[in-house]
N, C-alpha and C positions, 0 to 999 in steps of 0.2 A: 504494500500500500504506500504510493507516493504522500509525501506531503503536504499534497493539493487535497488528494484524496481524504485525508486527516482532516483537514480543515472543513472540509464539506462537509463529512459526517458530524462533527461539531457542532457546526451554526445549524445543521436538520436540528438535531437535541436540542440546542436551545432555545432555535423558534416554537418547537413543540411543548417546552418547559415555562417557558415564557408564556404561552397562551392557559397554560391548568393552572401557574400561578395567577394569572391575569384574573380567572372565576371565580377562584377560591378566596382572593384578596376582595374582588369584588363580594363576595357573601358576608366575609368576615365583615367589608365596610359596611353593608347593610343592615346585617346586625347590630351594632355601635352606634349607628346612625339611631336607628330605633331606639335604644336609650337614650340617646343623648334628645332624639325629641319627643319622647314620652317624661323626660327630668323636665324641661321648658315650656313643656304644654302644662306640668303642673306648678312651673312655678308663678308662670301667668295668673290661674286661677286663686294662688294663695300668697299673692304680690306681698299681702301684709304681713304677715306672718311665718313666711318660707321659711327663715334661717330658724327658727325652735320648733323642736318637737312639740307636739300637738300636747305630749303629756304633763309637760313641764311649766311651771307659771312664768307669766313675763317676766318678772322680778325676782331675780332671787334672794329676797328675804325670806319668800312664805316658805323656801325649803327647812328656816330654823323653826317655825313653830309645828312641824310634826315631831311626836315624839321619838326617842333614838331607837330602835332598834338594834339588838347585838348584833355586830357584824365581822366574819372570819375573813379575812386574809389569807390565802397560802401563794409560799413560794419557794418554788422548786430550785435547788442551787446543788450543781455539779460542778467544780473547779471553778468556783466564782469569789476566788480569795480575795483576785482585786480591786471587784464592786459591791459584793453585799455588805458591805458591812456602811459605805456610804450610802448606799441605798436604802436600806433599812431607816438609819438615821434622822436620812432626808425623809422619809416615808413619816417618822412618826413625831417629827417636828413640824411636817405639813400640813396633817388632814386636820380640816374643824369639824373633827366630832370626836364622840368620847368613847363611846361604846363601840371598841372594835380591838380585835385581838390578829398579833401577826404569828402566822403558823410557817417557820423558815424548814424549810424538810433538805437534810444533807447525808452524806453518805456515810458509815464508819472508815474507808479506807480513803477519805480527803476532808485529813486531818486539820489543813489549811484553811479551807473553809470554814469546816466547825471555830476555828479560833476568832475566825475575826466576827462569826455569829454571836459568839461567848460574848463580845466586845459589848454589846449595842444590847444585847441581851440584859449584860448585866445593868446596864442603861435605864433599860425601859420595861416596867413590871409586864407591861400589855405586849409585851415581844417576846416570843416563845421559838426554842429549836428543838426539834426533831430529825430522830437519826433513823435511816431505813433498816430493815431487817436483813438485806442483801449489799454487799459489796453495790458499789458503780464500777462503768456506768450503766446504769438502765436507758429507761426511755423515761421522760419529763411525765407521761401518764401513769406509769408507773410508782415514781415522786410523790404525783397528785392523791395517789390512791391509801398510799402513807401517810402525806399528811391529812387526811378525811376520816382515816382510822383514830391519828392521834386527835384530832376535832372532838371526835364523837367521846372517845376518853375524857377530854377534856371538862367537856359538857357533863358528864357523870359525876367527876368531878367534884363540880364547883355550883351545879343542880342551875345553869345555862342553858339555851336554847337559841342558837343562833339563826337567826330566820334569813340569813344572807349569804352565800359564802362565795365570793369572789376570787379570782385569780391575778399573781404578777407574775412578770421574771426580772432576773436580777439587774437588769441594767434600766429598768423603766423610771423614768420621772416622772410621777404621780403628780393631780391634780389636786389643789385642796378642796374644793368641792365635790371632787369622785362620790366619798361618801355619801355625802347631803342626798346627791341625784341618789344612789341605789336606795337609798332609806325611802327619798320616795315613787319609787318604782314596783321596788319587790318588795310583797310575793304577788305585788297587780300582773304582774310581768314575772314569766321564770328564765327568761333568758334576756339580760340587758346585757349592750354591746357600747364601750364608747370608739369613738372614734381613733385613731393610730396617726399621729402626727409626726414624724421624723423628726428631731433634730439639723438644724442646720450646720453642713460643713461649709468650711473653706470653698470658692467658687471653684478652681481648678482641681477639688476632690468630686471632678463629674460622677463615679460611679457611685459614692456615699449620697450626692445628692438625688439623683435619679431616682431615689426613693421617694422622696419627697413629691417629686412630680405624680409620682402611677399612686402613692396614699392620699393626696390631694382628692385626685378623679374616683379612686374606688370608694373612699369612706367618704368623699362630698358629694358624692352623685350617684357612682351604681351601684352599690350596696342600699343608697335609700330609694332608688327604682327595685330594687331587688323585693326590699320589703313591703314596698307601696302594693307590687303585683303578687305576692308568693304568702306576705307576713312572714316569710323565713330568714331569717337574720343568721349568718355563719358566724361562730366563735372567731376571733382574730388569737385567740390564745394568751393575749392579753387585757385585764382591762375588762374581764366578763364577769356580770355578776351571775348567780344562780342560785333562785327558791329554792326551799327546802322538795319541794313538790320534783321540781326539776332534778336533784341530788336523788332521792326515789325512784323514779321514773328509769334514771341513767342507771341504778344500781341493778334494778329489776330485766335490765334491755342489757346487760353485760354480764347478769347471771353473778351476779355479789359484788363487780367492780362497778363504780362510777367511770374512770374514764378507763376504754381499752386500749392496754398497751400492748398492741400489733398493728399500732397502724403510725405513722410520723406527722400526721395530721389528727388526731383524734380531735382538736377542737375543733376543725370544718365537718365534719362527721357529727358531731355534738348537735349543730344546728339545724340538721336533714334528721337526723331522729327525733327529736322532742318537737317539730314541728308535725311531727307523722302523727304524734301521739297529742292530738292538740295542745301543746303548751303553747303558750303567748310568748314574745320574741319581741327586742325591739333594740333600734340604730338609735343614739343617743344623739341628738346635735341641738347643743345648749350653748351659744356666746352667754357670760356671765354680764347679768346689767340686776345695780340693786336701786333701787326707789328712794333708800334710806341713803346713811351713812355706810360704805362700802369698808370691809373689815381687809388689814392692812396689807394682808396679800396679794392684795388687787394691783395687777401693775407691778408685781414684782419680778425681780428677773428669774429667767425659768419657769412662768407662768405664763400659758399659751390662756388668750383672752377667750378661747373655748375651751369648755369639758372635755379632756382630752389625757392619752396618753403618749408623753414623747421618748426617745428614746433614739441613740445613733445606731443608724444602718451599716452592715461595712463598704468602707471603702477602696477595698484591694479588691482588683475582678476577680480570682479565683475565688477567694472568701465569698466576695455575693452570686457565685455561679454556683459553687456550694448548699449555701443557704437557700436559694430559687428551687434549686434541680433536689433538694427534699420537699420543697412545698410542692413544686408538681409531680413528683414522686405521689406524694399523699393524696392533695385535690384529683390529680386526673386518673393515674394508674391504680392505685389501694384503694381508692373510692368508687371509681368506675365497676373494679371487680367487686369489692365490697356493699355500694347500695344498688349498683344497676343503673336504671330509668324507670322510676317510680312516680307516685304523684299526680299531679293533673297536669293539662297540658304548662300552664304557665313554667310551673314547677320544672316539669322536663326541661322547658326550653332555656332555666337557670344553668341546669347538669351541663346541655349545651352547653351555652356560652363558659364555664368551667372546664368543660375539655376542650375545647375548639382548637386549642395549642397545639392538641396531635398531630393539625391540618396546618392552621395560622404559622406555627413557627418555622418548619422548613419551607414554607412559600415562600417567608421574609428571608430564609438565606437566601434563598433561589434567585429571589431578587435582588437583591445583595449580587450574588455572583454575577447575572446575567448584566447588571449595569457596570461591574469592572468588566470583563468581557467584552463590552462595545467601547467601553475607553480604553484599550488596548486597539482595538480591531481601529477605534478611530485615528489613535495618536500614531500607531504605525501606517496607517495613511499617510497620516501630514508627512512625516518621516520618507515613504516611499509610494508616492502617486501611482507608481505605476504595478503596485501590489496585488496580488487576485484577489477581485471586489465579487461580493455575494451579496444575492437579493436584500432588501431591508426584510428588518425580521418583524415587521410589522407595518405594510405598507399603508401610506399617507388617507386616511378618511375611510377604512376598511371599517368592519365590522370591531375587533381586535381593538382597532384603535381608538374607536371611540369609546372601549370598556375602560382600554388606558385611563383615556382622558378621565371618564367618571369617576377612577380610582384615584387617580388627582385631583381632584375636587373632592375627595369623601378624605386622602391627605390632609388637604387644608383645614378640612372641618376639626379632624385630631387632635389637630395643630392647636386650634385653636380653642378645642374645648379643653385642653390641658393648660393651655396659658392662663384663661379664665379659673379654672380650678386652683393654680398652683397661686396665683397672683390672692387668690381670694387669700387663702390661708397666712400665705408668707410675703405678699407684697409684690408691687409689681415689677422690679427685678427678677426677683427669682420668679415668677412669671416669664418673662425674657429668655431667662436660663433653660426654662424644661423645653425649650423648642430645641436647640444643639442634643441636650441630655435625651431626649426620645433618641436619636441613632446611639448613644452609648447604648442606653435602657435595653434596646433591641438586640444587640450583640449578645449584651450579657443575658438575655431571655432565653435567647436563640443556644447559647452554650449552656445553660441551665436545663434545658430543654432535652440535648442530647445525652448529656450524663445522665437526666431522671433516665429515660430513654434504655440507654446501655445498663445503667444499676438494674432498671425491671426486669427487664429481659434476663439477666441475668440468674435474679433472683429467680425467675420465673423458670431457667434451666437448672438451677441448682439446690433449691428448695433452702436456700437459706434467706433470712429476714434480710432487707436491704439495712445496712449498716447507718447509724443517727450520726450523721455530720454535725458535733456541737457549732455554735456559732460563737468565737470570740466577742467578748463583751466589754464594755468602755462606759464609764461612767461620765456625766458632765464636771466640768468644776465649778459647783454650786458653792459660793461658801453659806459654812452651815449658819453662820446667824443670819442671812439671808431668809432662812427657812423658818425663821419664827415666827409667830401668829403675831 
């Protein structure tokens, strides 16, 4: 096979690759599209009132006049020597309310951690640690299920009954109003979700911030399209609270466990079972505004002016291609096999948009590839005119090419409801920012995508569990009198 020959066969595969990605990217953008104008047709309709949950008062003073309810805290910490124990701190110097206990679950063979728990421990009467019955590491459901056992002890105890029990992990910067909200939420609600705000890095830590852009758009928009259409709200894993009703429920559907640890998502799981079994579910999105005199945390630094949990993303690409390629691990592959396509239609067409990656992400390398491909194919033109020239791989005003074109206008639109979303949250710079940060975002999607990919498969020849990639964790520097009431 000549050269020539090479080159022919080539551009046939690409024009034919070009055109499946062409379809497929067009479904995807019509999909997208549909949320993004089923979020604007409703937020026309609730002009006044869009940015609060419906359940939540304008003001938040009236969340001090309901009475406290006890409320559990648990957090899971696996080699978290270098943050729990700020964490913690900050945690119990921040919340304004009183009635709440923290349940830190650590391993016997990481010794490190138990020390700096001891720290803060000995601190704060209402901060409590727990050690597992098994070496780590496990899996963080597994943690979970430790500290629910030591809960339930506790409660015997001390003749308590904690009608809340929420979840953090170690690097989260908590809200001072977190509490207020779940107090007045649950047990109306068995699954309340706040929202997930990244922290902000450095401009030029594109991959750290690219988080910030895609949690903008998920927890500002499609997740409250998600519940508008479904009521089903997914755990984010952090930041969730759960009725006692809901703790039963999960205990009864895992056969003794509350959360199941064989899956690397059990909190997107969480949300698809206890909406099966009609529990009430809901996306929190609370800007704090008080009527009175606002209490001193308002405005302070490291207090995002919404109910919210922040926390830093990482910012090395392996590390977040890591961290991605577990989440689609769990979301698409463990969950697909594990709940199926269940529900009513709405519901199904969630699970959709959930897996659509399978499809969605090698189209985008595709396209990826296929636009370096014609900047070679061009620049060795300029180079050498008299080079062998092949048909256009998608000629001028075809069929083809007008799907192009719709697919670049359904581009723009991305474009643009990312900007919108990111600027809301963080301003309109970082606004700015997530239009370059979407082709980071994509890269690292697209390589998260093929290790889930390769680990399942694997797992899937080998009968072995796919391995829990921890995620290194990073605390802000808060200084801690910062964090007093």
């Amino acid at each position: 096979m000549t050269l020539v020959d090479f080159l022919a066969g080539f551009w046939l595969v690409v024009a034919i690759l070009l055109r499946v990605g062409i379809v497929i990217i067009l479904v995807s953008s019509i999909d997208d599209f549909f949320i993004d104008l089923r979020y604007w047709l409703w937020r026309l309709a609730h002009w006044r009132d869009w940015r609060r949950s419906a359940a939540l008062p304008e003001y938040a003073d009236e969340l001090y006049q309901a009475p406290q309810q006890h409320i559990a805290i648990m957090i899971p910490a696996w080699h978290e020597a270098p943050v729990i124990a700020r964490m913690a701190d900050y945690l119990a110097r921040s919340f304004d309310y009183d009635n709440y206990h923290v349940f830190i679950g650590t391993y016997p063979n990481d010794l490190e951690t138990q020390a700096e728990v001891d720290k803060v421990v000995a601190r704060y009467p209402h901060l409590h640690k727990m050690v597992t019955s098994e070496a780590g590491p496990t899996t963080k459901a597994d943690c979970l299920n430790h500290i629910i056992a030591a809960i339930t002890a506790f409660e015997a105890e001390h003749g308590l009954n904690f009608s809340c029990l929420a979840y953090h992990d170690a690097e989260d910067v908590v809200h001072p109003l977190e509490l207020r909200v779940f107090n007045h939420l649950v047990p109306r609600y068995d699954l309340v979700q706040l929202p997930v705000m990244p922290l902000v890095r450095p401009w030029w830590q594109m991959v750290g911030n690219h988080y910030v852009d895609e949690f903008s758009e998920w927890h500002g928009k499609d997740l409250l399209v998600r519940e508008q259409l479904t009521g089903q709200v997914p755990s984010a894993g952090v930041g969730t609270a759960f009725s006692r009703k809901a703790i039963a429920l999960l205990e009864k559907m895992n056969k003794g466990q509350v959360f199941d640890t064989s899956s690397l998502t059990e909190d997107y799981e969480i949300g698809v079972r206890l909406h099966e079994v009609g529990a009430r579910e809901m996306l929190v999105h609370y800007p704090v505004r008080f009527k009175g005199q606002a209490p001193a945390w308002l405005g302070r630094k490291g207090v995002h002016d919404m109910v919210c949990v922040q926390e830093f993303f990482p910012h090395k690409p392996l590390l977040a291609v890591r961290q991605k390629s577990r989440w689609i691990v769990g979301i698409v592959f463990q969950s697909w096999s594990k709940l199926g396509w269940r529900g009513n239609l709405a519901m199904r067409y969630m699970l959709m948009r959930d897996r659509k990656s399978v499809l969605a992400f090698p189209s985008l390398l595709m396209g990826y590839l296929i636009v370096a491909a014609m900047l070679v194919r061009g620049g060795h033109l300029r180079l050498n005119p008299d080079w062998w020239r092949y048909p256009d791989l998608i000629p001028a005003h075809s069929f083809f090419w007008t799907l192009a074109f719709i697919n670049f206008i359904f581009m723009l639109n991305r474009l643009l409801q990312r900007f919108i979303c990111t600027q809301r949250y963080f301003g309109f710079w970082q606004g700015v920012q997530s239009v370059p940060r979407m082709v980071v975002g994509n890269f690292i999607n697209i390589g998260a995508f093929f290790r889930a990919f390769t680990q399942s498969r694997r797992s899937g020849k080998t009968g072995e569990a796919v391995k829990w990639d921890k995620t290194q964790h990073v605390f802000p520097d808060l200084h801690a009198g910062e964090a007093e009431r």
